[in-house]
BALOKE-429052 format. One line per 4 residues: number of its first residue (from 1); their letters; for each residue x, y, z of N, C-alpha, C. Coordinates in steps of 0.1 Angstrom, whole numbers, padded with zeros to 4 digits. Each point is the difference from the previous one (the first is absolute). Layout:
REM residues N
NUM = A = X Y Z X Y Z X Y Z; ...
This chain:
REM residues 253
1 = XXXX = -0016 0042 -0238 0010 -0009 -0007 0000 -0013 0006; -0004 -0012 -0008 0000 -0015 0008 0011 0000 0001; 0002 -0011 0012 0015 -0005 0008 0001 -0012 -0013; 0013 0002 0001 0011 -0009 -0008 -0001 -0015 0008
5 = XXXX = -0006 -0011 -0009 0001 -0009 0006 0013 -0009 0001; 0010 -0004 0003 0013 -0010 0001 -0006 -0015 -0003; 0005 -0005 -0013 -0004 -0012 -0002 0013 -0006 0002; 0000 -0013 0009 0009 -0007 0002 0005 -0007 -0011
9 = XXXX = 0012 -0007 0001 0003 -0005 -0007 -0004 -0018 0002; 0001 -0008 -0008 0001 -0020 0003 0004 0000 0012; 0015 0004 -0002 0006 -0004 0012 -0003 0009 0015; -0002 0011 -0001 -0007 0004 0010 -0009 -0006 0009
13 = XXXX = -0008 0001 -0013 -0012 -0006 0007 0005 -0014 0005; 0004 -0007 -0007 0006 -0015 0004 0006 0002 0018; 0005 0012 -0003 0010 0004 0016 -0011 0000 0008; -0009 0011 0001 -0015 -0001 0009 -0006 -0012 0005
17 = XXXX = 0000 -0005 -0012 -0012 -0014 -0002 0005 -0012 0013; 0020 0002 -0004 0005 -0011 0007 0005 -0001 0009; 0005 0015 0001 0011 0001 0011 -0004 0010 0011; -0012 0014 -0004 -0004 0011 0012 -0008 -0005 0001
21 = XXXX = -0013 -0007 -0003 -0012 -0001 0006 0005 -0012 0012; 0003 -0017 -0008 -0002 -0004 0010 0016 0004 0017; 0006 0003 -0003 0010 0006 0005 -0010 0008 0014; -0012 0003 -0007 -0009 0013 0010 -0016 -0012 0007
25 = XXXX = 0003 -0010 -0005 -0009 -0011 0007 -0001 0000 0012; 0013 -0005 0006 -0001 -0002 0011 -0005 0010 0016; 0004 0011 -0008 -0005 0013 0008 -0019 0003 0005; -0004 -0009 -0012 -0012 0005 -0002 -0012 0000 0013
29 = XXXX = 0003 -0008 0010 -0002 -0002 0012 0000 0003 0009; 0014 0010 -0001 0011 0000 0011 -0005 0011 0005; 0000 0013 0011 -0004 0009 0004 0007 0012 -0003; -0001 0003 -0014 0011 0009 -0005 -0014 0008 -0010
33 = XXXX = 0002 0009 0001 -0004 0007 -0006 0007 0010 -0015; -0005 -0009 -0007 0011 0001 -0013 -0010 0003 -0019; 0005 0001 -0006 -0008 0002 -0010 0013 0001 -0012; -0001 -0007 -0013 0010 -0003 -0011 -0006 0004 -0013
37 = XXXX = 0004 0008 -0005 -0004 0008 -0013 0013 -0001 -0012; -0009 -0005 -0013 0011 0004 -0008 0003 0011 -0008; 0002 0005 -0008 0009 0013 -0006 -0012 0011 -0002; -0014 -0005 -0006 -0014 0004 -0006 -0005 0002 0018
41 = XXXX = 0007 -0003 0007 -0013 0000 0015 -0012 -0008 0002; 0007 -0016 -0010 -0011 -0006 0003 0002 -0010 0012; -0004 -0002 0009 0000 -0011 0011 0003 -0010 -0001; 0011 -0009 -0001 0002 -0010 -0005 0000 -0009 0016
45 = XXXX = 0002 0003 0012 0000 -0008 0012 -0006 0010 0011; -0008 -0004 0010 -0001 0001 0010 -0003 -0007 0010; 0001 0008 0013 0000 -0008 0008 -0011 0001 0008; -0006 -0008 0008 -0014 -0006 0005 -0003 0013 0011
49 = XXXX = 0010 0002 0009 0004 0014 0009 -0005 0011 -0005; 0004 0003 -0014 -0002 0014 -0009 -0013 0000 0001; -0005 -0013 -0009 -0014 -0001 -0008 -0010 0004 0012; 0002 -0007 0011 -0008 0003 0016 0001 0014 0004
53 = XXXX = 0005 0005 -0001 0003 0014 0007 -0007 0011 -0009; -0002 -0008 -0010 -0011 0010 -0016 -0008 -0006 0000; -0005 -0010 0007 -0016 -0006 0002 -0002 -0011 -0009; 0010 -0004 -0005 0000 -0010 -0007 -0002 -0017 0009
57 = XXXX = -0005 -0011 -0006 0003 -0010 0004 0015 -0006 0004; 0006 -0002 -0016 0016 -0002 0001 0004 0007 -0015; 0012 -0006 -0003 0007 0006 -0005 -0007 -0002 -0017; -0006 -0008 -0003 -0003 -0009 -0010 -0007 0013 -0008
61 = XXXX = -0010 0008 0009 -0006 0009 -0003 0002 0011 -0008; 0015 0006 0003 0002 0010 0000 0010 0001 -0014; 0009 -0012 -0001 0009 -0010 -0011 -0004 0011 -0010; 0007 0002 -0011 0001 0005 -0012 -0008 0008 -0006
65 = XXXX = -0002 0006 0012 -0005 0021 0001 0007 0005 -0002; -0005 0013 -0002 0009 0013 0006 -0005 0004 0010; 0009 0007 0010 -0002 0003 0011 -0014 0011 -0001; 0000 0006 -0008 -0013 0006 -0001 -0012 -0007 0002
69 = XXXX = 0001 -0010 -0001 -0010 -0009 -0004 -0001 -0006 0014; 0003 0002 0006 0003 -0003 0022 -0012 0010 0005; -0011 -0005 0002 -0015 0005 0006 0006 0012 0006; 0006 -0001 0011 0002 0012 0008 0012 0007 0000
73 = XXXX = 0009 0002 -0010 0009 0004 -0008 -0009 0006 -0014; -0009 0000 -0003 -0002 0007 -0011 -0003 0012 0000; 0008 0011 0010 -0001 0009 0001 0013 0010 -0008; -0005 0000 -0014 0011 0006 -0010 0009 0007 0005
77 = XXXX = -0003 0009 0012 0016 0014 0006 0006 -0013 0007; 0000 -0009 0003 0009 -0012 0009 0005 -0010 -0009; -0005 -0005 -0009 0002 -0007 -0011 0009 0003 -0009; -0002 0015 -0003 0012 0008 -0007 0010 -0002 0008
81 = XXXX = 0007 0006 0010 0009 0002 0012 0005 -0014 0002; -0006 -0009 -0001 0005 -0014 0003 0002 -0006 -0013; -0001 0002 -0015 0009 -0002 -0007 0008 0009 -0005; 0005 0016 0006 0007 0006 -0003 0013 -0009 0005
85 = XXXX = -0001 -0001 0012 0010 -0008 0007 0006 -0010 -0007; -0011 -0012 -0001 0001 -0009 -0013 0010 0001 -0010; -0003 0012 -0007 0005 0002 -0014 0016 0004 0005; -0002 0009 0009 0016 0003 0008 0007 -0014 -0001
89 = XXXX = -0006 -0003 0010 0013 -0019 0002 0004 -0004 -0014; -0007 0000 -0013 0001 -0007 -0011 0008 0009 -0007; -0005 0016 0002 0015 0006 -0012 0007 0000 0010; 0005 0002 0014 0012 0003 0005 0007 -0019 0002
93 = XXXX = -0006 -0009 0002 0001 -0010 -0002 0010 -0001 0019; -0010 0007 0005 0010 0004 0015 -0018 -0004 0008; -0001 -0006 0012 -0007 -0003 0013 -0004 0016 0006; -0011 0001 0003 -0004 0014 0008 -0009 -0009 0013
97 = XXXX = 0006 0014 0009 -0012 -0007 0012 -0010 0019 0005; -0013 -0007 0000 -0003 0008 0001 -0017 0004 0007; -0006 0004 0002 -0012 0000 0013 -0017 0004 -0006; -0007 -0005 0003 -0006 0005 -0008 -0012 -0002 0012
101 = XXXX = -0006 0015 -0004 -0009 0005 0014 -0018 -0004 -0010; -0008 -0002 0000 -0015 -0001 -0009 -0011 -0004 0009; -0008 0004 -0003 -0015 0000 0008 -0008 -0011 -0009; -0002 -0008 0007 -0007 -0015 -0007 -0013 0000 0008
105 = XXXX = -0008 -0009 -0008 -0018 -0001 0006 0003 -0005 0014; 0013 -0009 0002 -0002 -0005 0013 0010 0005 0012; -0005 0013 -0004 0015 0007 0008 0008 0008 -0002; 0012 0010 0006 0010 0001 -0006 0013 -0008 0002
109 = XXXX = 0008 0002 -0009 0009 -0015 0005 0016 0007 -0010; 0009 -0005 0008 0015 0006 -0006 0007 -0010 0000; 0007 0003 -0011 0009 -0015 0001 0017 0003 -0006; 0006 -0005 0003 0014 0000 -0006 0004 -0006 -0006
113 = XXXX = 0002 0000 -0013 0003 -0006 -0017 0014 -0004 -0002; 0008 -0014 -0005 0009 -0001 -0005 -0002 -0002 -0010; 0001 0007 -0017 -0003 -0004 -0012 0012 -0002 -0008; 0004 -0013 -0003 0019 -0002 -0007 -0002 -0006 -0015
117 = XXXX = 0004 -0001 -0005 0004 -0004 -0015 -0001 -0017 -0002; -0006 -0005 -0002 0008 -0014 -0006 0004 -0001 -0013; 0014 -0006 0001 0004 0001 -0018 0002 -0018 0000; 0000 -0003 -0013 0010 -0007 -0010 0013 -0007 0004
121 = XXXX = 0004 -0010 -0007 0016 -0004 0001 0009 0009 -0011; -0005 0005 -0004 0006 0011 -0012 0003 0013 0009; -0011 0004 0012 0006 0011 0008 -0011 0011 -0004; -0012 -0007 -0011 -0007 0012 -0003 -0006 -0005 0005
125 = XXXX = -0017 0013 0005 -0011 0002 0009 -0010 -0008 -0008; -0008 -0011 0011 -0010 -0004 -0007 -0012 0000 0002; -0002 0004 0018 -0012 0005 0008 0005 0005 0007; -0010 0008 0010 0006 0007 0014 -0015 -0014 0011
129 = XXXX = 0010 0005 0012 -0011 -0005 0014 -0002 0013 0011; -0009 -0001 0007 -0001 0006 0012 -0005 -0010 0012; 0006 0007 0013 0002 -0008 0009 -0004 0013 0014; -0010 -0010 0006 -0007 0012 0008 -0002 0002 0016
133 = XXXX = -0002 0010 0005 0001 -0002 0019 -0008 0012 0000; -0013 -0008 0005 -0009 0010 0010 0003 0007 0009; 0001 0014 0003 0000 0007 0012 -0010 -0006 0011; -0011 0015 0000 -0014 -0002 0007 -0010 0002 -0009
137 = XXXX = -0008 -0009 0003 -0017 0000 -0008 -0002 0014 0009; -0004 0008 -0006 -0006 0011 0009 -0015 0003 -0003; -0006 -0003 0006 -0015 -0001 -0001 -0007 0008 0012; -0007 0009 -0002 -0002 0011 0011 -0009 -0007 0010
141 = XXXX = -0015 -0010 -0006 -0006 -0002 0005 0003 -0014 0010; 0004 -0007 -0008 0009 -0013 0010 0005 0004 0010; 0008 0007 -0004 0013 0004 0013 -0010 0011 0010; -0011 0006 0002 -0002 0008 0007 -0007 -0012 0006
145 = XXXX = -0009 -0008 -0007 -0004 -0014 0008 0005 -0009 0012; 0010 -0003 -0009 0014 -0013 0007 0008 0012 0015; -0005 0014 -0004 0009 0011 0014 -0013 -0001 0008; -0011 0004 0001 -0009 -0001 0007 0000 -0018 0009
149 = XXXX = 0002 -0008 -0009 -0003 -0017 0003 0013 -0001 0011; 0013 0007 -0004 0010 -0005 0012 0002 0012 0010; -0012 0005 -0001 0002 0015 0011 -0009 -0005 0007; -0013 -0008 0000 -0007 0002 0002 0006 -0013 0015
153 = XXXX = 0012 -0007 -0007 0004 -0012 0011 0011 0008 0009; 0002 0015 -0001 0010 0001 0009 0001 0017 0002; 0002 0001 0008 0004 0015 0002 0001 0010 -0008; -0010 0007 -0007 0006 0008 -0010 0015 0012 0000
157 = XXXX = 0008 0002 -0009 0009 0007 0007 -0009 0013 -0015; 0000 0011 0009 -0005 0010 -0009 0012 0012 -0004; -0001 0003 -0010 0010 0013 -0001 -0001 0013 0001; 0012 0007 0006 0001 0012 0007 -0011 0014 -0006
161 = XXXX = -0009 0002 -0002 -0008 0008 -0006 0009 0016 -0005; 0010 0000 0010 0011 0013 -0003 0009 -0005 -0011; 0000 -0007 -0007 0012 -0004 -0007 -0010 -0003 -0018; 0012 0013 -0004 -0009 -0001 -0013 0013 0000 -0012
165 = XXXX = -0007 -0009 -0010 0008 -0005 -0014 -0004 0013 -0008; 0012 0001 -0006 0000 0010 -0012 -0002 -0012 -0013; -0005 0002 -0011 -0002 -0011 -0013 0015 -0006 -0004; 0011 0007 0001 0014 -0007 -0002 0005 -0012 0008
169 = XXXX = -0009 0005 0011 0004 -0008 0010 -0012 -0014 0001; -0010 0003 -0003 -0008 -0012 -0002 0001 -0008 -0007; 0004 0009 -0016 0010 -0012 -0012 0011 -0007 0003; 0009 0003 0013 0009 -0011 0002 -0007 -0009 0007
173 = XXXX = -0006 0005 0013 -0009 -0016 0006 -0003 -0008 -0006; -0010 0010 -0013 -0008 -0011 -0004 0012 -0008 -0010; 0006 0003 -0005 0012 -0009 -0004 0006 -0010 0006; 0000 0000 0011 0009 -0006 0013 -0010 -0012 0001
177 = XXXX = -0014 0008 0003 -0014 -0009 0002 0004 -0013 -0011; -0002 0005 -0014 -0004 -0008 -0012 0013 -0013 -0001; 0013 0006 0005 0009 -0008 0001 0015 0005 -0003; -0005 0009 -0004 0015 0005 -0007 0013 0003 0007
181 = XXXX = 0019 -0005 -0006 0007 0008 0014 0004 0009 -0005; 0007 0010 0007 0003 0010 0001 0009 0006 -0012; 0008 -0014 -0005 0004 0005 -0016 -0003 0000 -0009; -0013 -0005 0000 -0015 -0001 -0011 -0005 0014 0000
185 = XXXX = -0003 0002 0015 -0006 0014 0004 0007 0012 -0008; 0011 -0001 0002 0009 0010 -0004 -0006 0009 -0015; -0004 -0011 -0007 -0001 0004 -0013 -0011 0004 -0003; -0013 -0006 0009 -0013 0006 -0003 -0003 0018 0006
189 = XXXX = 0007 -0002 0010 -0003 0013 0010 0012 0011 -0006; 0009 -0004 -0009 0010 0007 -0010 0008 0006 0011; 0011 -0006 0012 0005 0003 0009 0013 -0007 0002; 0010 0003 0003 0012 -0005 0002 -0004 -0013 0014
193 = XXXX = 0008 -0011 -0002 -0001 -0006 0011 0006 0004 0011; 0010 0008 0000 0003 0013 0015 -0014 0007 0011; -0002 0008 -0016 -0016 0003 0005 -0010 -0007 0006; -0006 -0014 -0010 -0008 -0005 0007 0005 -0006 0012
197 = XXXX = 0011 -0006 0006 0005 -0005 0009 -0006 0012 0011; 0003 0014 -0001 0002 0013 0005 -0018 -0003 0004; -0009 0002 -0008 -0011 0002 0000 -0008 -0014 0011; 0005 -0010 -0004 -0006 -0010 0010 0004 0003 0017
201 = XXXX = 0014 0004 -0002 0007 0003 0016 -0013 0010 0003; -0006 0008 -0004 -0009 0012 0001 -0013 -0009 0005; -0004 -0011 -0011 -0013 -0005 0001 0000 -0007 0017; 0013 -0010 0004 -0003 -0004 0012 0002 0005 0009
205 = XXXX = 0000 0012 0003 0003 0010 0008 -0014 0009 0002; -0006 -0003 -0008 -0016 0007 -0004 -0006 -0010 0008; 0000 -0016 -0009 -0006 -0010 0009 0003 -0008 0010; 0011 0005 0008 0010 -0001 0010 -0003 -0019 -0001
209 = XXXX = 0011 -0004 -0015 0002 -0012 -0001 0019 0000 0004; 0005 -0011 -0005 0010 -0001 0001 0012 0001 -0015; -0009 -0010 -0006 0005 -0001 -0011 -0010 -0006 -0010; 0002 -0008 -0012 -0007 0002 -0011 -0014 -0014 0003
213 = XXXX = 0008 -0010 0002 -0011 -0010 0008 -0012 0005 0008; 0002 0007 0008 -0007 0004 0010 -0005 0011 -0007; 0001 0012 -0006 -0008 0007 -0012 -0012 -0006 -0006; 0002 -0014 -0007 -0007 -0006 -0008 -0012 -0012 0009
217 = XXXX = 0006 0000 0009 -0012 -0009 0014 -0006 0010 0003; 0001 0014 0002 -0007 0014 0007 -0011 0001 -0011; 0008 0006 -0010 -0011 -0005 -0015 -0011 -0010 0002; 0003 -0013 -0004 -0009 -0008 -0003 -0015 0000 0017
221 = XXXX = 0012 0001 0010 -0011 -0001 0014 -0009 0011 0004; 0000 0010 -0009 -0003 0015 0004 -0009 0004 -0017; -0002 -0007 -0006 -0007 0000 -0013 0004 0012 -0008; 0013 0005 0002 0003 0011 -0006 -0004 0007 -0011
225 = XXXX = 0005 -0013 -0011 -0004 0005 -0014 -0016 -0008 -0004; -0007 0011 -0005 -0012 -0006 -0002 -0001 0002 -0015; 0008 0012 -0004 -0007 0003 -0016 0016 0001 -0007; -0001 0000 -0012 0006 -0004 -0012 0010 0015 -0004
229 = XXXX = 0009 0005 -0001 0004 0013 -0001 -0005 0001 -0020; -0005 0016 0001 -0007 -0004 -0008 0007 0002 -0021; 0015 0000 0004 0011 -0003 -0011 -0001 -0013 -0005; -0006 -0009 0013 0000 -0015 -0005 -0011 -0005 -0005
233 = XXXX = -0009 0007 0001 -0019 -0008 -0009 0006 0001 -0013; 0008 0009 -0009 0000 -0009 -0016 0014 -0006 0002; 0002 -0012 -0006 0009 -0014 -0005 0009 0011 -0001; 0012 -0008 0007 0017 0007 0002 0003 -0010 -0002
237 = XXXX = 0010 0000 -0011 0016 -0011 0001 0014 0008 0003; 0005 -0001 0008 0014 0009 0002 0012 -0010 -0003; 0007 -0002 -0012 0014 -0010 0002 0006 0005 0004; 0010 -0008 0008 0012 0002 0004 0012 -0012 -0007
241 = XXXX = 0007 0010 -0005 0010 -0008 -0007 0015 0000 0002; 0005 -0010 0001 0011 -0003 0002 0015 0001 -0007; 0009 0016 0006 0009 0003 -0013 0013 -0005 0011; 0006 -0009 -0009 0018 -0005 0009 -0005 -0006 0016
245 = XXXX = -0014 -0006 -0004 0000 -0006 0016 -0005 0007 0012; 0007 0014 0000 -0005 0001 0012 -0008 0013 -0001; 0002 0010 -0010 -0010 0009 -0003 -0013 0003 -0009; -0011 0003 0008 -0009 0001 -0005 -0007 0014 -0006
249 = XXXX = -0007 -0002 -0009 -0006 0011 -0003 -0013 0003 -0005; -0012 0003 0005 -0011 -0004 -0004 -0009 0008 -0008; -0012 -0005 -0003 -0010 0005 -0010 -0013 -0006 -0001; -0011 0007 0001 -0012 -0004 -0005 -0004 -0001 -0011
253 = X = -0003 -0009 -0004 -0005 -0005 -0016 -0016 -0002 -0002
């Protein structure tokens, strides 16, 4: 069944033309990683940051696509997932934040999503934006590189050969690794933050750290995580969304 296209109205579009695009100029520069779509998911702004991080030159490139149409994004299972979300912000006409895990030509790479609504002076929806934060580029072969290159200037510290990860327990490191905190975690690893709190007291007790800093220095100096848990090779989006402020409740889309 073809998607329903939304034809704007004069004044709509007049609102776009005059008031969201250049309104989103000034950004275009800036080190924000951002991207502005209107109702159809066509790209009406981006930013030079986005365009670079998808292999693009700048932003000029990428302008009045669809995100499908993003070289290393045209991977239909992520494409879908990332305008499920989309379409969410526009009927709920409510902001989601939300993570999205994907395996790209240059890497794997996670990032944390703010996608919100922009409306009108009338109060109605006339595009949505997203606004973006890199975790870790995780790249197996770099990073085994760059560990060899600063071991090779200092003492290697090696790890205890007796001490072995169960897979639940490697999906939080590697979590921890990629960037995530502990109330992000909560929802991937489907665990109360009691528990995971519970479970880390366990982990630095294993790697006789102290606390969560020193967990994540032991990691990166000790090349812990080498490989990808293997839930994460196909494209995950998990939102987390925001009910009365302070409770969340999540879902993969």
């Amino acid at each position: 069944m073809p998607k329903k296209i939304i034809q704007y109205t004069k004044e709509q579009q007049r609102f776009i033309d005059e008031v969201i695009c250049p309104a989103l100029i000034g950004s275009t520069d800036k080190d924000i990683v951002s991207v502005t779509y209107d109702l159809n998911g066509k790209i009406l702004h981006v930013t030079n940051a986005f365009a670079r991080m998808f292999g693009y030159y700048d932003g000029e490139q990428v302008s009045g696509s669809g995100i499908s149409k993003v070289k290393v994004l045209a991977d239909s299972n992520l494409t879908n997932k990332l305008n499920n979300v989309r379409l969410k912000v526009i009927k709920t006409e409510q902001p989601a934040y939300y993570i999205v895990f994907a395996h790209y030509s240059y890497g794997f790479d996670a990032h944390a999503v703010y996608h919100y609504p922009l409306f009108m002076e009338d109060g109605s929806i006339i595009a949505s934006r997203s606004i973006s934060k890199r975790f870790t580029l995780f790249n197996p072969v770099s990073m085994f590189n760059n560990f060899f290159i600063k071991q090779s200037r200092k003492r290697k510290k090696k790890l205890n050969p007796d001490i072995e990860l169960n897979p639940f327990e490697y999906r939080i490191l590697f979590l921890l690794y990629v960037g995530l905190t502990q109330y992000e975690m909560a929802y991937f690893v489907e665990v109360s933050r009691g528990r995971l709190a519970q479970i880390f007291t366990e982990l630095y007790t294993k790697f006789n750290v102290s606390n969560q800093q020193e967990l994540s220095k032991f990691i990166t100096e000790t090349n812990l995580i080498t490989t990808i848990p293997e839930e994460f090779m196909k494209p995950k989006v998990v939102v987390l969304n925001s009910v009365n402020n302070d409770v969340f409740k999540w879902g993969a889309v």
